[in-house]
C-alpha positions as CSV (number, residue, x, y, z in Angstrom):
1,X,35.1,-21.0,-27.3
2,X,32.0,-19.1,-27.3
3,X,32.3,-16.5,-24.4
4,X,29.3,-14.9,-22.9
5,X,28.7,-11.7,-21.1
6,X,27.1,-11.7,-17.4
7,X,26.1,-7.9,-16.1
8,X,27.9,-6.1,-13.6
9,X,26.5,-5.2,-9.8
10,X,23.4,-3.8,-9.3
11,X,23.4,-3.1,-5.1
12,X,26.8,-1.3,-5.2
13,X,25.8,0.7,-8.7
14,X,22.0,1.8,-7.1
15,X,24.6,2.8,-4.0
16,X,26.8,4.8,-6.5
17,X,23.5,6.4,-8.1
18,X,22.8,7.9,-4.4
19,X,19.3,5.1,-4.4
20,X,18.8,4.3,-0.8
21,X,20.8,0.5,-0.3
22,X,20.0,-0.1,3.3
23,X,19.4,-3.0,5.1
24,X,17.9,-5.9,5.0
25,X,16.1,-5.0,1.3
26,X,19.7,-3.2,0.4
27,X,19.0,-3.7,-3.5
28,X,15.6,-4.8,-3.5
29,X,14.9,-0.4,-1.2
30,X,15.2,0.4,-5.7
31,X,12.2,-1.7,-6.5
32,X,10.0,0.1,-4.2
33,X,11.2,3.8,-4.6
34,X,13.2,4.0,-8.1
35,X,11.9,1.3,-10.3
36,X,13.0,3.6,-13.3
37,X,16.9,3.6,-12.6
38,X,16.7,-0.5,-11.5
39,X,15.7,-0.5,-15.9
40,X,17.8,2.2,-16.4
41,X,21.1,0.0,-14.9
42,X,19.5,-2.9,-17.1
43,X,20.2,-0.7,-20.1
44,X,23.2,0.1,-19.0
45,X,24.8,-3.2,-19.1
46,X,22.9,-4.4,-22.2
47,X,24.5,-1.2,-24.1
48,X,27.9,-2.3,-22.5
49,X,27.6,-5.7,-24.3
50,X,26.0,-8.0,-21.5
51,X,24.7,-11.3,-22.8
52,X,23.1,-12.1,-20.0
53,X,21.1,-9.4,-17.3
54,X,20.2,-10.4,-13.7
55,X,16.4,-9.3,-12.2
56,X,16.7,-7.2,-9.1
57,X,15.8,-9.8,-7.3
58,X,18.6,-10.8,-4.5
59,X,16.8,-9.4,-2.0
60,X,12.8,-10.5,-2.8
61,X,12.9,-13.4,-0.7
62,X,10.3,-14.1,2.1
63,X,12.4,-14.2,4.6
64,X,13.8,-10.9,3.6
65,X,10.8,-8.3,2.8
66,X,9.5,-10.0,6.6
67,X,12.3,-8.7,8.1
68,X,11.4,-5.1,6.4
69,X,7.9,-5.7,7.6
70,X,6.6,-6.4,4.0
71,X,5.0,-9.6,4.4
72,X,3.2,-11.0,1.7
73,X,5.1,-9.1,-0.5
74,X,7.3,-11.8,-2.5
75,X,5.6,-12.2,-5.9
76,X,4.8,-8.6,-6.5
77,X,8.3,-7.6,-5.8
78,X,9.7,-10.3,-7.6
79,X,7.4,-10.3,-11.0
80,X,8.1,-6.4,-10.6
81,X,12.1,-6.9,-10.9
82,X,11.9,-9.3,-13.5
83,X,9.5,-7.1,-15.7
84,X,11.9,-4.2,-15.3
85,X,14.6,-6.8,-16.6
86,X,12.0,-7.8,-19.5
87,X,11.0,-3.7,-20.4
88,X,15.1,-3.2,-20.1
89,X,15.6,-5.8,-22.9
90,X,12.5,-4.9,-24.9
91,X,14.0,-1.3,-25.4
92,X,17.2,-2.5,-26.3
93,X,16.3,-5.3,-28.9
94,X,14.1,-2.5,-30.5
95,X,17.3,-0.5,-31.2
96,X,19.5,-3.8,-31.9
97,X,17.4,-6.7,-33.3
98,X,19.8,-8.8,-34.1
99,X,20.6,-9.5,-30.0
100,X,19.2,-12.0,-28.1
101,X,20.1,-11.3,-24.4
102,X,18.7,-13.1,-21.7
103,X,17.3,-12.5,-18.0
104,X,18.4,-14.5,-15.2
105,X,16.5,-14.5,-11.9
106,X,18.9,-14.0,-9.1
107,X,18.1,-16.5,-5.9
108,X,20.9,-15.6,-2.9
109,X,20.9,-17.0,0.5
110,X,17.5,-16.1,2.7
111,X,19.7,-15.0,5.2
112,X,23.3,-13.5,4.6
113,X,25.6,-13.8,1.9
114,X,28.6,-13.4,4.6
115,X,26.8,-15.1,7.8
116,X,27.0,-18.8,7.1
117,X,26.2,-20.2,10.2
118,X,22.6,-18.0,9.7
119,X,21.4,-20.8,7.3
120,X,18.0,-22.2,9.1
121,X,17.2,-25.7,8.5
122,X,16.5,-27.7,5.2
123,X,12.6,-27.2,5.4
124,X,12.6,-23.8,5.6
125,X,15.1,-23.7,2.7
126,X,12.9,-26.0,1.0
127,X,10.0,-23.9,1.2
128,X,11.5,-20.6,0.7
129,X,14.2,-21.3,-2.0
130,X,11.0,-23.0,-3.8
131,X,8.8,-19.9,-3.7
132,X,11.2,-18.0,-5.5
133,X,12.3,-20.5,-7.6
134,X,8.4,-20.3,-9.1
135,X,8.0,-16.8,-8.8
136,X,10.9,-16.3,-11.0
137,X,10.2,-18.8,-13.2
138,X,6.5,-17.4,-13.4
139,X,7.8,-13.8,-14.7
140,X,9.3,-15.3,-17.9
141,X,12.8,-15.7,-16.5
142,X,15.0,-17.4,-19.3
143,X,17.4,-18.9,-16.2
144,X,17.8,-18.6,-12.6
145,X,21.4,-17.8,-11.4
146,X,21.6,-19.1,-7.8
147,X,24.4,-17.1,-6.4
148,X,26.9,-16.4,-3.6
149,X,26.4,-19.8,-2.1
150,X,28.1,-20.0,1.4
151,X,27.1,-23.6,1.9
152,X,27.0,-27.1,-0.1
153,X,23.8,-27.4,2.0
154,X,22.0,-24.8,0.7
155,X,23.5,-24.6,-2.3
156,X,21.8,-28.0,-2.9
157,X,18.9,-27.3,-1.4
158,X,18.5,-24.0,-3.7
159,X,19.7,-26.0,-7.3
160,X,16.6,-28.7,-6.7
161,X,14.3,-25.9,-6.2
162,X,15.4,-24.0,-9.5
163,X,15.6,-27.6,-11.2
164,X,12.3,-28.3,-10.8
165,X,11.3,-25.1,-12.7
166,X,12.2,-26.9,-15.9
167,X,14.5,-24.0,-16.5
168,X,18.2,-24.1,-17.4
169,X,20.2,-23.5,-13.6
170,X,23.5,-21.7,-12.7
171,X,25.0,-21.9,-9.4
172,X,27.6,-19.9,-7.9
173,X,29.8,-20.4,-5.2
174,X,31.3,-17.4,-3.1
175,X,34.6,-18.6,-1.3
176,X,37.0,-17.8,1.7
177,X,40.6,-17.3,1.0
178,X,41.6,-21.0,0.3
179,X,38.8,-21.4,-2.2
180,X,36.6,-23.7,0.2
181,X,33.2,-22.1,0.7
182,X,32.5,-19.7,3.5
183,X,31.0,-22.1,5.4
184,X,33.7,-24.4,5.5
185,X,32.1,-26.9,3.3
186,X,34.7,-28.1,0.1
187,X,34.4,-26.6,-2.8
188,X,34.3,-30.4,-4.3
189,X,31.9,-31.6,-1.7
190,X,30.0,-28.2,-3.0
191,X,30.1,-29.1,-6.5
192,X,28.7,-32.8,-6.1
193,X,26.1,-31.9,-4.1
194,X,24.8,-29.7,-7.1
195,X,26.1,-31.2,-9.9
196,X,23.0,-34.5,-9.5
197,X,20.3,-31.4,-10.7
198,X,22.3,-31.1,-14.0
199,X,23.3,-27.3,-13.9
200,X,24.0,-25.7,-17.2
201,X,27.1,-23.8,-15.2
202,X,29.1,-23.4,-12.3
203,X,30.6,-20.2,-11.3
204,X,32.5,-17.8,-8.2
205,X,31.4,-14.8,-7.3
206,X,31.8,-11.7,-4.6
207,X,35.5,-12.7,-4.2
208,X,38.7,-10.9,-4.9
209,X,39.6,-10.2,-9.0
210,X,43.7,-11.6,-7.5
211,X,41.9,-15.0,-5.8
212,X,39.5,-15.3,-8.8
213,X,42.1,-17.4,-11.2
214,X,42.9,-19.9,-8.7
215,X,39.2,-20.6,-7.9
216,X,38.6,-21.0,-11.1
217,X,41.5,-23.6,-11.1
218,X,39.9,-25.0,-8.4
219,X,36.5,-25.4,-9.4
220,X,37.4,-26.9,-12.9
221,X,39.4,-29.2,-11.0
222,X,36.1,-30.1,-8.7
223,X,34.0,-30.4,-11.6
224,X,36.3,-32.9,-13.1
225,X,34.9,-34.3,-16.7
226,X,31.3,-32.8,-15.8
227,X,29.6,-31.8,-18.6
228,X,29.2,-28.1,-17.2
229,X,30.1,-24.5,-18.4
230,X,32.4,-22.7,-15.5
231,X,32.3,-18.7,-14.7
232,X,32.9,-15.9,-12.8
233,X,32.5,-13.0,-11.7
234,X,34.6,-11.2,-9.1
235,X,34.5,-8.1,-7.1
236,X,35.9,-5.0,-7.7
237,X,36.2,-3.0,-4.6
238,X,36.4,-3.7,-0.9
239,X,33.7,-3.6,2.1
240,X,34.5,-0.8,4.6
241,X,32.2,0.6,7.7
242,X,30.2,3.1,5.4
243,X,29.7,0.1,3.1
244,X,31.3,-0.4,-0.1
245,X,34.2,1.6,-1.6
246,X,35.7,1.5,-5.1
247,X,38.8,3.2,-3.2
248,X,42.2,1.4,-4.4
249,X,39.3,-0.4,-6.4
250,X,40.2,-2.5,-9.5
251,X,39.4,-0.6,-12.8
252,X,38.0,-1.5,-15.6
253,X,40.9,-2.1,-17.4
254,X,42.8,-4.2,-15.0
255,X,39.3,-5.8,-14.0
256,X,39.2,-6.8,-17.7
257,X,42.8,-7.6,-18.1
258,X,42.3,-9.9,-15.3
259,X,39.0,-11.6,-16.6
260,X,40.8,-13.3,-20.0
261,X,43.1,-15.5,-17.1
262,X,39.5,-16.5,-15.8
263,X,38.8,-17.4,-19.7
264,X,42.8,-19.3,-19.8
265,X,41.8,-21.2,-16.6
266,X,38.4,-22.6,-18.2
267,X,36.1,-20.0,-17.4
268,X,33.6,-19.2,-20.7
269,X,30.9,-16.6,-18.7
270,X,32.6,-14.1,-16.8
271,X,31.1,-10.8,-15.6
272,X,31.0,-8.4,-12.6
273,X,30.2,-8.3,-8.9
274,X,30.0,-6.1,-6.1
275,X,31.5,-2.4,-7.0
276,X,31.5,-3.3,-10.9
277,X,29.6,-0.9,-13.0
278,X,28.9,-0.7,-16.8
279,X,32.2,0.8,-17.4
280,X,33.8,-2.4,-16.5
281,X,31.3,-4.4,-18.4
282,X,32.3,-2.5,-21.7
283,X,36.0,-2.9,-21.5
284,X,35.8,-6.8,-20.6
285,X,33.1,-6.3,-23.5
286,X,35.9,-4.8,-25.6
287,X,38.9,-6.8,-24.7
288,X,37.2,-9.9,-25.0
289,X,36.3,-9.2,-28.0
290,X,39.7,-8.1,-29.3
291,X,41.1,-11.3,-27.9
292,X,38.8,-13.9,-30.2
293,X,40.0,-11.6,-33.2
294,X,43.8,-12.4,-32.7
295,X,45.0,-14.4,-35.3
């Protein structure tokens, strides 16, 4: 089984490099004041064996840089967060040739990951999801990774937008404690409203590392005999007023140790969300590795 390597977090790691995370850009405050470290995490994960980086780019929506009163704003931001991604693997392949990693472009919800009932109506999802869709697909993105998906609506909504970029699509699915979406919606009725674009994967994301192997049951059981690669990519910390902490947070050992049930369970891209970092990249890097060598 051919395993491949997604990158770690990029909001909580700018957070952990004292770059200013607040809201509503949170990740995207790095593009406009410390571009250099945004490359600098990209290196990061591509020295720690990623496959697979993801452009800056959560937070380069419309609806977003409106809120932060840049207007207007979109397809500089986003073309900027994607060249970072391309510079990133430009520096690396001149040290190690022989790689091939890719960029994905990163489309999340327009309005909160954890505020389902946020999501405006399917015209301005249309139109907004479809902006960045062809922005990202305009920098030279090799995929575009739409992820922590809180509803089937806009999960679908999102994947025909990306789909008609031509380019290959991965969705992911962020779910509440009985693997259904946040919203509510099924993580079946989820999965069938995406799977008629033709994604190239479906994953989880910004849940649990314990809750990650049964959703990965879960959505290999919703996927049926789809022809469809299945990831994930948990979190490794826990949300707490000041924002995130990494205290009683998994480590990268245990986060790795955890990751090859993901890989039992049907998973073949696994990788790191919120409160990962390049350390934990490295040593699922490493143990994955070590498990494909066992006789």
């Amino acid at each position: 089984m051919a395993i491949t390597i997604l990158d770690g977090a990029m909001g909580t790691e700018l957070d952990r490099r004292s770059m200013d995370t607040g809201l509503p850009l949170w990740s995207a405050n790095a593009l406009l004041a410390a571009p250099d470290v945004v490359k600098q995490i990209h290196l990061d994960y591509l020295r720690a064996g990623a496959h697979v980086i993801t452009a800056n780019t959560f937070r380069t929506n419309l609806r977003t840089l409106a809120q932060a009163g840049l207007a207007g704003r979109s397809r500089e931001l986003t073309l900027l967060a994607v060249d970072l991604a391309r510079q990133a693997v430009a520096e690396f392949r001149a040290a190690h040739p022989a790689t091939h990693p890719l960029i994905a472009g990163s489309m999340a919800p327009v309005e909160d990951c954890y505020s389902p009932w946020l999501v405006p109506n399917d015209a301005e999802l249309e139109a907004e999801h479809g902006e960045l869709a062809r922005h990202l697909a305009d920098a030279g993105c090799d995929l575009l990774l739409i992820e922590t998906m809180n509803t089937a609506r806009e999960a679908a909504v999102a994947a025909r937008a990306a789909a008609a970029t031509g380019l290959p699509v991965w969705i992911s699915f962020t779910l509440n404690p009985r693997n259904d979406l946040l919203g509510g919606d099924s993580l079946r009725d989820a999965v069938q409203a995406v799977l008629r674009v033709k994604p190239a994967a479906l994953l989880v994301n910004c849940i649990p590392v314990a809750q990650t192997f049964e959703a990965v049951l879960a959505l290999r059981h919703a996927v049926g005999s789809a022809p469809v690669r299945l990831g994930a990519y948990a979190n490794a910390g826990h949300v707490e007023e000041a924002g995130w902490s990494m205290t009683h947070g998994v480590t990268p050992e245990a986060y790795a140790q955890a990751a090859m049930s993901w890989l039992a369970a049907g998973a073949s891209i696994v990788g790191g969300c919120c409160g990962t970092t390049p350390a934990h990249i490295a040593q699922l890097t490493s143990t994955t590795c070590s498990e494909l060598l066992k006789p």
